[in-house]
matplotlib code that plots the C-alpha trace (Angstrom):
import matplotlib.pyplot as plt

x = [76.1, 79.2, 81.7, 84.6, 84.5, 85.6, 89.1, 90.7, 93.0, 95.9, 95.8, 98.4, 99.7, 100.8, 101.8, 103.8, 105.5, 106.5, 107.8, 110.1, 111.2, 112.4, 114.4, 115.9, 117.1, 119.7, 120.6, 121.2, 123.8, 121.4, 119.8, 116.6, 114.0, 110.7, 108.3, 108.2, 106.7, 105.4, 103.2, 99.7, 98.8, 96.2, 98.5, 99.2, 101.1, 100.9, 103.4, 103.5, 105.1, 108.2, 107.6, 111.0, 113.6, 117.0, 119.8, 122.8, 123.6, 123.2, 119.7, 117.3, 113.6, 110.8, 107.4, 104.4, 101.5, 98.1, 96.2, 92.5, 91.2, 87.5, 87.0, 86.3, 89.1, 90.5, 93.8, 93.7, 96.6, 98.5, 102.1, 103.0, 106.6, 109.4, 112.5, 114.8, 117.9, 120.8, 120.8, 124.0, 121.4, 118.3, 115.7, 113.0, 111.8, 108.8, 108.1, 105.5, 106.9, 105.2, 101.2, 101.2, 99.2, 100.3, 97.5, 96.4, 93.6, 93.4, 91.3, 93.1, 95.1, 98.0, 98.5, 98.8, 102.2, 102.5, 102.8, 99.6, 101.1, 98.4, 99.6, 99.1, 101.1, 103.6, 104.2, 104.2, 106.4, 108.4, 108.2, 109.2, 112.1, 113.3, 112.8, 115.8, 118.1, 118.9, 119.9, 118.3, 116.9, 114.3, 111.6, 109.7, 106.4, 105.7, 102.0, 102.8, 100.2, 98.5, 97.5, 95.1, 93.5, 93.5, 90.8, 88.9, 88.7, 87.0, 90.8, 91.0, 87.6, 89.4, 92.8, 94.9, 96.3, 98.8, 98.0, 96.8, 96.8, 98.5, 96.4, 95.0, 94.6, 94.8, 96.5, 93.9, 91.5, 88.1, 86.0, 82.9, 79.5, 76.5, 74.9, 77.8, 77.7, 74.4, 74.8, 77.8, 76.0, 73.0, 75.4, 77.5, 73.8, 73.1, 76.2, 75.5, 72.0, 73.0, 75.9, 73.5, 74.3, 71.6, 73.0, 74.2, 76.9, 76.5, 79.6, 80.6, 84.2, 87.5, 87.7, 84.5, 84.8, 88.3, 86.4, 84.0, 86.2, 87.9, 84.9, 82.5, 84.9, 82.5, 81.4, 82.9, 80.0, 78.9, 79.8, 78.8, 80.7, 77.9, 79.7, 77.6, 74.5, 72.9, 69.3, 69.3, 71.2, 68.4, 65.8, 67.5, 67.5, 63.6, 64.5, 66.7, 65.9, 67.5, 66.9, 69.2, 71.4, 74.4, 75.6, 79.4, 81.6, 82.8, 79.9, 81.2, 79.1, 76.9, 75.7, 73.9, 71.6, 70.4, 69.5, 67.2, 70.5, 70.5, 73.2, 75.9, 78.7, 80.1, 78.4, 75.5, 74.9, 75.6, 78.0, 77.8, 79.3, 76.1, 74.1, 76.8, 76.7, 72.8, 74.0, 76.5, 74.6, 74.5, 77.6, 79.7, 78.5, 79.7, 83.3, 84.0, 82.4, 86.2, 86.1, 86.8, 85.7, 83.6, 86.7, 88.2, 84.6, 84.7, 88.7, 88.3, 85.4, 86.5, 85.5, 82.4, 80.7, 82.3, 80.4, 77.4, 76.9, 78.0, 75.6, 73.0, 74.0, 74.4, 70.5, 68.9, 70.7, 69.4, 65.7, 66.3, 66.8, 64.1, 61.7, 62.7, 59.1, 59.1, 61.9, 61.5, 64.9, 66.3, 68.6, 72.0, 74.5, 77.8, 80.2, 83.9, 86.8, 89.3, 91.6, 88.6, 87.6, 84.5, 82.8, 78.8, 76.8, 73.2, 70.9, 74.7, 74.7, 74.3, 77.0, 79.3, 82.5, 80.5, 77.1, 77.2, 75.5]
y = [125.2, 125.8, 123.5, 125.4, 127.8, 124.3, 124.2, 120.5, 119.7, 116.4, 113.2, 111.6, 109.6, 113.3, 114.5, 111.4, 111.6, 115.5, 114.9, 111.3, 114.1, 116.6, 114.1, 112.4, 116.2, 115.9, 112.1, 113.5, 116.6, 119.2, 121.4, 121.5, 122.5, 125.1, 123.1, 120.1, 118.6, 115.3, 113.4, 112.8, 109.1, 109.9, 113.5, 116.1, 117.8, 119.2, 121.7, 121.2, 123.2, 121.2, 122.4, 121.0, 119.3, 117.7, 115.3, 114.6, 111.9, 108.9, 109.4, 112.5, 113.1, 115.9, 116.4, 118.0, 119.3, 118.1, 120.2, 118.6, 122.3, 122.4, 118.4, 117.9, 115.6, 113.7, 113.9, 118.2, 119.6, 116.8, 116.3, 113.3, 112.9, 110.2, 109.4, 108.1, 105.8, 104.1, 100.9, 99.1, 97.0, 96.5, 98.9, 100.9, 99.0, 100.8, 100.7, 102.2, 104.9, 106.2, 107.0, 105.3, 102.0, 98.2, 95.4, 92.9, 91.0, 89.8, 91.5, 95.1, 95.8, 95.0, 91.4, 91.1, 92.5, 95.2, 98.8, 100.5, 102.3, 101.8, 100.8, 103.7, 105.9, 103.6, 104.2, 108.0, 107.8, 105.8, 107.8, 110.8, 109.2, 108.2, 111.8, 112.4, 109.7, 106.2, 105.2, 101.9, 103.4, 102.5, 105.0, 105.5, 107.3, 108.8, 111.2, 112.6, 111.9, 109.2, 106.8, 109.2, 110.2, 106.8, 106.0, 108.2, 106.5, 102.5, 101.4, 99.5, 97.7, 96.8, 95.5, 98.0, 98.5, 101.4, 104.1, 105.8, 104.5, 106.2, 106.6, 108.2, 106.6, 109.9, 112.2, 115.0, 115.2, 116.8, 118.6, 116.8, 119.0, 117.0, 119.5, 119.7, 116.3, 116.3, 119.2, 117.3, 114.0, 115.7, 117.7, 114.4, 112.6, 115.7, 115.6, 111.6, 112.1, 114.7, 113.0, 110.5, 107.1, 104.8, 102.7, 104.7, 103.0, 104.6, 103.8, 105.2, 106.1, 105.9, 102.0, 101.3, 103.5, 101.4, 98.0, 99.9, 100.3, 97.1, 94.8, 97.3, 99.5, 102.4, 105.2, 108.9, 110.4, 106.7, 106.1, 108.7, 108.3, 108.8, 109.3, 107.8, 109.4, 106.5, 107.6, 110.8, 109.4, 106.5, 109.0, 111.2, 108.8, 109.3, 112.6, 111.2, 109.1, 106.6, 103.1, 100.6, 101.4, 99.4, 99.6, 99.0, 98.4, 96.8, 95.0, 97.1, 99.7, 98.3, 95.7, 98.6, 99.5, 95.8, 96.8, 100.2, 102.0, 104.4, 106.7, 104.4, 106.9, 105.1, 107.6, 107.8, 104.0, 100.5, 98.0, 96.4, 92.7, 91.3, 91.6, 90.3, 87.2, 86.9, 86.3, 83.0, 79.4, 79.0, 76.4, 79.3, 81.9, 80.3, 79.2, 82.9, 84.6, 85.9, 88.2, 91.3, 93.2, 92.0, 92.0, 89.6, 87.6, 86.8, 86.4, 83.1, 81.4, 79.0, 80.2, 78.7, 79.7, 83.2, 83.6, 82.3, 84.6, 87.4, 86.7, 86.3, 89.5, 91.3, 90.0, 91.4, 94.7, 95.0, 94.3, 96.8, 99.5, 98.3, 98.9, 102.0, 103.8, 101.8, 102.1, 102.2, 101.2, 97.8, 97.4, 95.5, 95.2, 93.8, 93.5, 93.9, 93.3, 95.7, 94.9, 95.2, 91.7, 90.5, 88.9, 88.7, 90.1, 90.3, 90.6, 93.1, 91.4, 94.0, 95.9, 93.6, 94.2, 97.0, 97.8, 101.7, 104.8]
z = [96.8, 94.5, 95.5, 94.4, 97.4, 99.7, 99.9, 99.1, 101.3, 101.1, 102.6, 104.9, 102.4, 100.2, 103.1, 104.0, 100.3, 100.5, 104.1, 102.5, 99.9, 102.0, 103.9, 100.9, 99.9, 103.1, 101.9, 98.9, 100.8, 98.9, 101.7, 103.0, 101.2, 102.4, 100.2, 98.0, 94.9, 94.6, 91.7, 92.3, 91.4, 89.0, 87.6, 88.2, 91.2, 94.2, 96.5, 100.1, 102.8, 105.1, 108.9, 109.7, 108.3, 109.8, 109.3, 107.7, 104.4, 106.0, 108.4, 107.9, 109.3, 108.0, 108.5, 107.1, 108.5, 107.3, 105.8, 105.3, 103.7, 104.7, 105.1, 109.0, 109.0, 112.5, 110.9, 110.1, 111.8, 112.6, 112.1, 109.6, 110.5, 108.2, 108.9, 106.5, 107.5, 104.7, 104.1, 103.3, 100.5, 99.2, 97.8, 99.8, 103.4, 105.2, 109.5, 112.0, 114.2, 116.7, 116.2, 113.1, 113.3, 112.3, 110.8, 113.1, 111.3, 107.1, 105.0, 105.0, 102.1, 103.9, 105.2, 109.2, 111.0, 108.1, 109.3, 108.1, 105.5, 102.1, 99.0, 97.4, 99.7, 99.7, 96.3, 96.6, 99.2, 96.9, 94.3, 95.7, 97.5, 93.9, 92.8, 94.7, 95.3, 94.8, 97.8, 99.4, 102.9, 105.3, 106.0, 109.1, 109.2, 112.5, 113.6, 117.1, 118.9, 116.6, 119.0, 120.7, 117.2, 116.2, 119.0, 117.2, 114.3, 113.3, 113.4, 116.7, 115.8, 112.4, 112.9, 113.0, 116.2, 117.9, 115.8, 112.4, 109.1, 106.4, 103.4, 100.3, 96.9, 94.7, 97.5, 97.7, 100.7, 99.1, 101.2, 102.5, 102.0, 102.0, 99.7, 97.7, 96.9, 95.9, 93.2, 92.1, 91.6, 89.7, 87.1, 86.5, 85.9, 83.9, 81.7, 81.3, 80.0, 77.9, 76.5, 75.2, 78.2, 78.1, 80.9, 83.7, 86.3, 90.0, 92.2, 95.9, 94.7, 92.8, 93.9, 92.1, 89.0, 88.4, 88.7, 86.5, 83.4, 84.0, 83.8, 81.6, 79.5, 80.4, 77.8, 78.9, 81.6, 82.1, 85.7, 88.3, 92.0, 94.5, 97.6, 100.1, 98.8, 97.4, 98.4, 97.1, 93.3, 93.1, 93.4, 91.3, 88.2, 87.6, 86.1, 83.2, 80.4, 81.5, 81.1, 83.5, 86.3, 87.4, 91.0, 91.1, 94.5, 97.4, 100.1, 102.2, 101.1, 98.9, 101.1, 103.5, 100.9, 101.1, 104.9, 103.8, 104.6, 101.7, 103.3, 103.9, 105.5, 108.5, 111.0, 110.0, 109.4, 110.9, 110.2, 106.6, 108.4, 110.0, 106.7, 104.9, 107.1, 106.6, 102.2, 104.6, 104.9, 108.4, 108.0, 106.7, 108.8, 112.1, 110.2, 109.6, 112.6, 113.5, 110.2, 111.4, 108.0, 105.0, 102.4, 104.9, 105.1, 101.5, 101.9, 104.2, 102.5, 99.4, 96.5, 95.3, 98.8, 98.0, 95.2, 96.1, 99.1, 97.0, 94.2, 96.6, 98.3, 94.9, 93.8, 97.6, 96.5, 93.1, 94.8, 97.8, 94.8, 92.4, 95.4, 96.9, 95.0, 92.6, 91.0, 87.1, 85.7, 84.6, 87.7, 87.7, 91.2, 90.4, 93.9, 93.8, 96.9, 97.1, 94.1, 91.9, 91.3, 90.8, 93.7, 93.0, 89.7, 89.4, 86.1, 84.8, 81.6, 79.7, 81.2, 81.2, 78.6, 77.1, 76.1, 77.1, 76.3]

ax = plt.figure().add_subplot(projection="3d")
ax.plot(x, y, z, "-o")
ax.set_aspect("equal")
plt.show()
């Protein structure tokens, strides 16, 4: 399938940026713009269209419509809605509005009472706030209708409560396509081989590929994002010359493939906790059975029983791939948490710090 007939769309944390923009143009007394600019975090640009736009120089509120493009996204069509208010001090303060949720439980990437706006947004929203004015103001993201969305989404089940969350790490939505996906992960396997890597690094996503060239310094082609197809890449491998294989990322995801779950999108497999807990001595296991997610699992436990779940975790992974038909590479699993830190490693050596194509 050719991939560039799917339209990308932007995520709500874009859309959440452009619609911060527009408002800060009426803080700012210029008038309100039809469409606005913001920086992508990883560069580049995008244009999105204001639906409306209102205020005066001390308070303001715009919105943007999502657009997901052809991703079948809960969030397509909604309204992401911000409000910006002047502060007599201070810098940039951010608050739930309506729809949009607020953490509950540790382990997010927000601590507990937060409004669940993600780091990465934050800074967009930031960002494009800056773009414009100075001012110190308090924004206010709003999705009409966001609670009823939200209970569509694993949100309620973990810890974030009231609403949506606001997020995006690179601001583009792509489109999902199963067999899309696929072509894309065989010509970046393709392009590896051809490029000469020896020691290919297979990772679900942008988290990963970062914790990838942190702790490996990986050659150019050397780490392929898999998505959630981690069936299809494994088998994949036996086509190229390859000689090891390092899986990189969070037991979120990684973890699954431990339990013969070798499509590991949230729909179509189970929970990653429970065989998380099965890596816990039966001590631990029962002093974090209120984790409510896996980064917050490894979050609670001290460290030395962190890492020995996680190495034990990262060695059943490593196993689960060797086996599935006989795998014939050198295998290698090293498990990150959210900021990209290492958790658990098994027989990575010689990835570690660089040993590459």
């Amino acid at each position: 399938m050719n991939t560039a007939k799917l339209k990308s769309g932007y995520t709500t944390g874009a859309c959440a940026a452009a619609a911060a923009g527009a408002a800060a143009c009426l803080l700012a007394g210029r008038p309100a713009p039809a469409t606005i600019t913001i920086a992508l975090p990883e560069g580049g640009q995008a244009v999105l269209p204001i639906a409306y736009c209102n205020g005066d120089s001390r308070a303001a509120t715009a919105a943007v419509v999502k657009d997901a493009g052809d991703d079948p996204d809960v969030t397509h069509g909604a309204t992401i809605e911000v409000t910006l208010r002047v502060l007599a001090a201070g810098d940039i303060m951010f608050a739930a509005g309506p729809g949009v949720g607020r953490i509950t439980k540790p382990g997010l990437a927000l601590p507990p009472g937060e409004p669940a706006i993600n780091p990465g947004p934050r800074q967009m929203i930031s960002a494009a706030i800056r773009a414009v004015t100075a001012l110190p103001v308090a924004v206010t993201v709003s999705i009409p209708g966001g609670e009823i969305i939200a209970a569509r989404t694993f949100n309620p089940r973990l810890g974030v409560a009231g609403g949506l969350s606001i997020l995006g790490t690179t601001g583009i939505v792509r489109p999902f396509s199963m067999q899309a996906i696929r072509e894309t992960i065989r010509c970046a396997l393709s392009v590896a081989a051809a490029a000469g890597v020896t020691d290919v690094m297979l990772t679900p996503g942008n988290l990963g590929r970062r914790a990838a060239q942190r702790h490996c310094r990986p050659a150019p082609d050397q780490v392929v994002e898999v998505s959630n197809e981690w069936g299809f890449a494994v088998d994949a491998l036996r086509a190229y010359p390859f000689r090891a294989m390092l899986a990189i990322g969070h037991p979120g995801k990684l973890a699954k493939l431990a339990n013969g779950e070798w499509d590991t999108h949230s729909a179509r497999s189970g929970s990653a906790l429970p065989v998380v807990r099965s890596w816990l001595a039966a001590e631990w296991a029962d002093r974090v059975s209120e984790a409510a997610t896996v980064e917050a699992l490894f979050a609670a436990l001290p460290p030395a029983q962190a890492a020995a779940a996680a190495n034990r975790g990262a060695e059943s992974i490593r196993l689960a791939i060797v086996q599935r038909k006989e795998q014939r590479l050198e295998v290698a699993v090293m498990l990150t948490d959210l900021a990209g830190n290492v958790l658990g490693r098994a027989g990575d050596n010689l990835f570690r710090k660089n040993r590459n194509a």
